[in-house]
C-alpha positions as CSV (number, residue, x, y, z in Angstrom):
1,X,8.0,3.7,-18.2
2,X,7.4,2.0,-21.3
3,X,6.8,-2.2,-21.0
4,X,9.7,-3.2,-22.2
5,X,11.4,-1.4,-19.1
6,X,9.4,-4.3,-17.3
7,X,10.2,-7.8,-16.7
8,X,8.8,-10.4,-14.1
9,X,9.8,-11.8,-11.1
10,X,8.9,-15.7,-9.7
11,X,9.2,-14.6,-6.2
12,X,10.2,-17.4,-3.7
13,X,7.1,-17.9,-2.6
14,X,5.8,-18.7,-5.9
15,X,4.1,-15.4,-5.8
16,X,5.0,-13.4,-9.0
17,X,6.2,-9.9,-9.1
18,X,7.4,-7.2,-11.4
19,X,11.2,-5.7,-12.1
20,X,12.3,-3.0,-13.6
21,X,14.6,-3.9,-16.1
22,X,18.4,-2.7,-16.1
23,X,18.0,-2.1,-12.3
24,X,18.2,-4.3,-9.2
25,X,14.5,-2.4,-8.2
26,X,11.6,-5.0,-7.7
27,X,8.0,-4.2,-6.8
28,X,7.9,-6.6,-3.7
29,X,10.7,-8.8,-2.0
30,X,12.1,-11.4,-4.2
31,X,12.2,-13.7,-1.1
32,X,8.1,-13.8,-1.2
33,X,5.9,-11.1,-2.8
34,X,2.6,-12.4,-1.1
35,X,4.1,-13.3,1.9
36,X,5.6,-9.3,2.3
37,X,2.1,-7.9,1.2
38,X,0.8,-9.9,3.5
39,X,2.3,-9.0,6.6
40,X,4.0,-5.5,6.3
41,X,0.4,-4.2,4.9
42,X,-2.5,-6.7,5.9
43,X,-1.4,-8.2,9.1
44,X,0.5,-5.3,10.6
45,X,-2.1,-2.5,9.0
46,X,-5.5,-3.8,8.2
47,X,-6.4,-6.6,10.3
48,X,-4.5,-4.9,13.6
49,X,-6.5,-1.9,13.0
50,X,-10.3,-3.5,12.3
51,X,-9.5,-5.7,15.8
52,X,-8.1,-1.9,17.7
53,X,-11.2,0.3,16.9
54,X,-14.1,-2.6,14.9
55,X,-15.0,-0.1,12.8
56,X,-18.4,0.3,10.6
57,X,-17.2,2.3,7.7
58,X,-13.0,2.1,6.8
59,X,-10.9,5.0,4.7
60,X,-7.4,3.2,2.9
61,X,-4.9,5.5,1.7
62,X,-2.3,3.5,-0.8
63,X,0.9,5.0,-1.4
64,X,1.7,3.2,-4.9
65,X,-0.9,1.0,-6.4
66,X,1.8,-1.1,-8.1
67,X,0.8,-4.7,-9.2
68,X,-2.4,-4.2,-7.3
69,X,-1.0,-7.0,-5.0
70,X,-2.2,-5.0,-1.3
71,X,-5.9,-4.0,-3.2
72,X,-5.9,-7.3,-3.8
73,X,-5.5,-8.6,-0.6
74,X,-7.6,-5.9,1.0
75,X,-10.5,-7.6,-0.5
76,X,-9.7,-11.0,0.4
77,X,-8.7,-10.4,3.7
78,X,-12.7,-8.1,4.3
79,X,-14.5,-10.7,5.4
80,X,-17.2,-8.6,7.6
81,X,-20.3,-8.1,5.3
82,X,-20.9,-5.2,6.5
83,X,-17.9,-2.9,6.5
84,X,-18.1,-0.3,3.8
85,X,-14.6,0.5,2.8
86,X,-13.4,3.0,0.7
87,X,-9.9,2.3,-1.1
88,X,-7.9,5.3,-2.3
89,X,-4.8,4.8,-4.4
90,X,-2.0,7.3,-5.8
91,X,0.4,5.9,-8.2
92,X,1.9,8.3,-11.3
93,X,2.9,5.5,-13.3
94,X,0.5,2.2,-13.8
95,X,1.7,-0.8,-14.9
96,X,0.5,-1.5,-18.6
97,X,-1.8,-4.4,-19.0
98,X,0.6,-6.3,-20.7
99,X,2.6,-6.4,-17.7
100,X,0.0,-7.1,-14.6
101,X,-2.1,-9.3,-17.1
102,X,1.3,-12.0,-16.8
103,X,1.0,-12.0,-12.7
104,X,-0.7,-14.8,-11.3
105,X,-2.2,-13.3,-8.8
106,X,-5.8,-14.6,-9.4
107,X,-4.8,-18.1,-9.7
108,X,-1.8,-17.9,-6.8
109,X,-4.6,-16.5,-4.4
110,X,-8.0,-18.3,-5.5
111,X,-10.0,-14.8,-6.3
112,X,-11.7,-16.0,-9.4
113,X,-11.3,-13.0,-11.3
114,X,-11.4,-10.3,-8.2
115,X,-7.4,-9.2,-9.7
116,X,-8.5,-8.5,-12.9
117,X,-11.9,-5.9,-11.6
118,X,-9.1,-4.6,-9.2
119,X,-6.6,-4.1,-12.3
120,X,-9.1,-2.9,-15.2
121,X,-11.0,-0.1,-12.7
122,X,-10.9,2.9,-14.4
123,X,-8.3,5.4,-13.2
124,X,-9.8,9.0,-11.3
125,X,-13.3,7.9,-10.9
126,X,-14.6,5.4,-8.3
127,X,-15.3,2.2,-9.1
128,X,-17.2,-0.6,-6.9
129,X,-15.9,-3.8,-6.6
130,X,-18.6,-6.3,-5.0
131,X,-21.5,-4.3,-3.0
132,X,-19.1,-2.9,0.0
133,X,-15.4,-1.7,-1.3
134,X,-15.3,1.7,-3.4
135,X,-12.3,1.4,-5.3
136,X,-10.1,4.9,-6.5
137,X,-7.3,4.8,-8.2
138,X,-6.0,8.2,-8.8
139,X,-3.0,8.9,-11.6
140,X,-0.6,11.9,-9.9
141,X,2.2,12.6,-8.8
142,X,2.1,12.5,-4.7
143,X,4.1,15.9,-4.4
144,X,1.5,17.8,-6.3
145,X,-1.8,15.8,-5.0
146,X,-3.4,16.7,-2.3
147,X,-5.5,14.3,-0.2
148,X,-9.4,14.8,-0.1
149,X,-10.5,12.2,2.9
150,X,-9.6,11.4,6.3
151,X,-8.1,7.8,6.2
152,X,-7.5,5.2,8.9
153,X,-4.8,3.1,7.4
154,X,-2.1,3.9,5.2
155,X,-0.1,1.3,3.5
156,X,3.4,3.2,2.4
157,X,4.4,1.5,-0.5
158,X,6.5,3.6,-2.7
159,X,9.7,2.4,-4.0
160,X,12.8,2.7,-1.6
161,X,14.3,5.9,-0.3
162,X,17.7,4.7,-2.0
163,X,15.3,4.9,-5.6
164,X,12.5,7.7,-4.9
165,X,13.7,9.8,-1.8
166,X,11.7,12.4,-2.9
167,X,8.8,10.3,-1.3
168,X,10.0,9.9,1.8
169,X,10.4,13.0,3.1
170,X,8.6,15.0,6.2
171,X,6.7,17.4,3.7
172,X,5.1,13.7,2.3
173,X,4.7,12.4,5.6
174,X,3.3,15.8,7.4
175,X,0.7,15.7,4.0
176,X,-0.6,12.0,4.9
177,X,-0.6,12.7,8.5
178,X,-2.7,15.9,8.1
179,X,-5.4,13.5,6.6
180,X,-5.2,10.9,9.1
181,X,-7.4,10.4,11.8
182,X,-6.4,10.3,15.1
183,X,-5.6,6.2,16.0
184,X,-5.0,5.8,12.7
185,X,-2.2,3.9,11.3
186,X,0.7,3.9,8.9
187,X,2.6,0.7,7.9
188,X,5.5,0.3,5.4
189,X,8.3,-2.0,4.9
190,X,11.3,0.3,5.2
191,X,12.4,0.8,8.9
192,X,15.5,3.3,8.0
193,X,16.1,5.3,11.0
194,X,15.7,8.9,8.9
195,X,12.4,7.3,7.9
196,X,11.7,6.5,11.6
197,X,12.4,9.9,12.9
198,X,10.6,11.5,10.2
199,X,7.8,9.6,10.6
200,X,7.8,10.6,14.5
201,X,8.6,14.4,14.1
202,X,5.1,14.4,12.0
203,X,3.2,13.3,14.4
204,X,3.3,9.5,14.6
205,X,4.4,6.9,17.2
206,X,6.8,4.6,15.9
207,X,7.3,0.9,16.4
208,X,10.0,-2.0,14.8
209,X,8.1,-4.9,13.7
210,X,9.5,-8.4,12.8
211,X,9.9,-8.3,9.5
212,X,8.9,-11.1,6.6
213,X,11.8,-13.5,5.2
214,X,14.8,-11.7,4.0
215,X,14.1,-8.2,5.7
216,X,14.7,-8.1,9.8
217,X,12.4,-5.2,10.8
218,X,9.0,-3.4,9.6
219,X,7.5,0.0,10.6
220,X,4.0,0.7,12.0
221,X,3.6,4.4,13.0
222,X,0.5,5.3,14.6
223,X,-0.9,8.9,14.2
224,X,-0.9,10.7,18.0
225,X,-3.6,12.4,19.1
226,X,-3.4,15.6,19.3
227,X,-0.3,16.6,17.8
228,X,-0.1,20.1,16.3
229,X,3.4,20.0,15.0
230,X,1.9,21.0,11.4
């Protein structure tokens, strides 16, 4: 998309985020773009994950790298020295720098600068940011890339079934699940029941979270161990 297709959004948190222009699609809830990053993928992904298992060394498979709003709080939200994490993201289509370079993320969150290493990372190579998070970004289309790693969390951030269903379909979800680690989980914001079921014929156990303002219930899938189904 070019950026004129782009326009942004003062969320009602006060967080910004981005919409694409002549559609109702938005990037993040309008009702708080911080505040849904913040629970759907850091809260009910992240930090339930590090306090499950404590691990020394953590793999993050991002579905849509977006604004860069989860990356972001990834890094914020990191706080043992010494966990090495290495941060994977697919995304076909990055927003142009004279898009994200209006957010305030930086200033909305305090991270002197941390947005704007996040944001200018070059794309298909890894970058560090700081001495312990090894930053990919990969440009591809998620039906034709194939995962390399074996990843303990996976935020599922792509655009709604209603705009990309192409995305949300079993051959996507039986793709991330066969790079998944046993334990390991998947957290998104859209609690459909076809995405549900899906989600569980792959090889996941499902569960409803409470969802943040404006949106009743979130998913959490865990990957089962042991399934064979693929």
């Amino acid at each position: 998309m070019e950026p004129a297709d782009y326009h942004i959004i003062h969320s009602g948190d006060g967080s910004d985020s981005v919409g694409i222009s002549g559609t109702t699609i938005s990037f993040h809830s309008t009702r708080g773009a911080f505040t849904e990053s913040m629970q759907v993928f850091i809260e009910n992904g992240l930090k339930y994950y590090l306090e499950q298992y404590q691990p020394a060394e953590l793999n993050i498979l991002e579905i849509g790298f977006g604004t860069g709003l989860n990356a972001l709080l990834t890094v914020l939200a990191l706080s043992m020295p010494q966990l090495y994490t290495r941060y994977t993201s697919i995304d076909r289509y990055p927003l142009p720098a004279m898009v994200y370079g209006r957010l305030n993320y930086d200033t909305f969150a305090g991270s002197t600068g941390i947005y704007q290493q996040l944001m200018t990372a070059s794309w298909n190579r890894e970058v560090p940011i700081g001495e312990r998070l090894l930053l990919q970004k990969i440009r591809a289309d998620l039906l034709e890339y194939q995962p390399e790693g074996v990843y303990d969390i996976c935020y599922f951030d792509a655009f709604a079934p209603d705009d990309q269903p192409e995305l949300w379909t079993p051959g996507v979800f039986k793709k991330i699940r066969s790079h998944m680690r046993d334990g390991g989980v998947l957290v998104t914001y859209c609690s459909k029941s076809v995405v549900r079921r899906t989600l569980a014929e792959v090889g996941f156990a499902v569960e409803k979270l409470k969802g943040p303002p404006g949106k009743r219930e979130v998913v959490r899938a865990t990957a089962v161990s042991g399934f064979s189904g693929y």
